[in-house]
Phi, psi and omega in degrees: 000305165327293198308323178281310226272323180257042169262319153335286181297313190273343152286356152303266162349269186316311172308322171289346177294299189304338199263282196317282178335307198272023238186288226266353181242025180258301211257082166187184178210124212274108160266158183254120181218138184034032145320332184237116170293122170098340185278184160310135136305125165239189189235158189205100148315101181251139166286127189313331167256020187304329165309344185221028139255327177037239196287002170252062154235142175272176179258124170239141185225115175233115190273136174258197201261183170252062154243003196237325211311182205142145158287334216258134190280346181284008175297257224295057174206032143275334178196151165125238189259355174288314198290310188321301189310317197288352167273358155126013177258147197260162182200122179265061195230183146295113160239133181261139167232091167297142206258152182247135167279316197184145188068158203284167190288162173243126178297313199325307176291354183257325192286308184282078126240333179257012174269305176317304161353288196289336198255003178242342172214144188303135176201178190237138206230356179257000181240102164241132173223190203226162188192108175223145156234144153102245171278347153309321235228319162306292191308324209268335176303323188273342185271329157318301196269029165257342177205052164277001155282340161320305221230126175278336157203159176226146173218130187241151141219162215353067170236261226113183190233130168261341136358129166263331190233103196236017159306347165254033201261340180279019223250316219242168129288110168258144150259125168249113150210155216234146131261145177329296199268028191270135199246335175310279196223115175291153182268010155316301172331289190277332175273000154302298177327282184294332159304332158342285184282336183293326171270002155284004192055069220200014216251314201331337197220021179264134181224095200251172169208129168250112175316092174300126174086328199303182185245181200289283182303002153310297181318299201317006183267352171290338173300336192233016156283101202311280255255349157294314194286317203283290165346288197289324184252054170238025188228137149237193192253018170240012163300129191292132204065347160100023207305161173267114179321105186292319199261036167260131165194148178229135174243191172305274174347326172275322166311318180275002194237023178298321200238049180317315197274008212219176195302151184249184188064035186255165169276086195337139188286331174280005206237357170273309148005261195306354206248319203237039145244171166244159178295348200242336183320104154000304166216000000 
């Protein structure tokens, strides 16, 4: 009887070793260095219920500005959806944050981190989306429109498109949005884009707003807004035509209340922003 009962208990035992582990190698945040030759290093986020959504889980692929750019990776957990979770939003993806060493993004190099992706963790491949700001909000136009069948909605904010061929930005669902008071990247920038596409007639699934007045570093508070997250993982790529959700809409008025829901006594993220750009920066 002695002899069952603790054959018993150490199978016990062993199924929570086996549970805890496999649970556990899910629920962190992985960095990846030199896995892509020639590629980016990124951070890979796994969500607390991942172990028991696996392939219906989506994907955020969040590009950061060039103030963050660096070998040292912990620079993009300086402001964006890493930083958001650890201040308490919950955000139910996969989040890949690729570290830009310098310079502008390159999509090719944004795809093989998300091909590495599909092949290393269980995922839902029709919900992949993009989030970039600054030179994050260029890198998230160009690598859309270099793979918009890849990417299920994308949101640039105050960047522009460096594309030369930027018909596949009509592909997708966009959101752009700039402020009016930005001295960092003029909202000159996205709205060059969208004139673009509205005269190739390329505008259908296109959705922009220009802030009055916000600043550069203002924006960075849409990263941290239950209802960007909520947007972006109402679109895959198998809706048919692909339309862009209308009745989401963020204004001035959602900036002061961005981070209402989430933890206090931290130091706004536009104000960690603004301290290491210059108003002259390019991006």
């Amino acid at each position: 009887m002695k002899k069952n009962t603790l054959m018993i208990l150490l199978a016990l035992a062993c199924m929570l070793i086996f549970s805890t582990t496999a649970k556990a190698q899910y629920d962190f945040l992985r960095p990846v260095k030199g896995e892509i030759p020639g590629g980016y290093d990124f951070w890979v986020y796994t969500p607390t219920d991942y172990y028991y959504s696996l392939e219906s889980t989506p994907v955020v692929m969040f590009l950061h500005g060039a103030s963050l750019c660096s070998k040292d990776m912990n620079r993009s957990r300086r402001y964006g959806p890493l930083d958001a979770i650890v201040r308490g939003r919950q955000i139910d993806a996969l989040v890949i944050v690729p570290q830009n060493p310098g310079g502008a993004w390159n999509p090719d190099k944004l795809n093989d981190i998300l091909e590495w992706t599909k092949k290393n963790y269980a995922m839902d491949s029709t919900r992949v989306y993009v989030l970039g700001m600054s030179l994050g909000g260029y890198g998230t136009m160009d690598f859309a429109s270099a793979y918009p069948d890849k990417i299920a909605a994308a949101m640039a904010l105050c960047g522009g498109c460096s594309a030369k061929d930027k018909s596949g930005l009509g592909h997708l669902p966009l959101w752009i949005i700039h402020g009016t008071g930005d001295r960092a990247v003029s909202v000159k920038q996205s709205q060059v884009v969208v004139k673009e596409l509205q005269d190739t007639n390329n505008d259908k699934r296109l959705r922009f707003d220009w802030l009055r007045g916000a600043s550069h570093g203002a924006l960075a508070r849409i990263l941290y807004m239950r209802k960007t997250y909520e947007w972006l993982f109402s679109h895959s790529t198998t809706n048919p035509g692909r339309p862009a959700r209308p009745d989401i809409t963020i204004d001035n008025s959602d900036l002061t209340k961005a981070y209402k829901d989430m933890k206090r006594g931290v130091p706004s993220p536009e104000i960690i922003f603004e301290k290491s750009i210059k108003d002259d920066d390019e991006y």
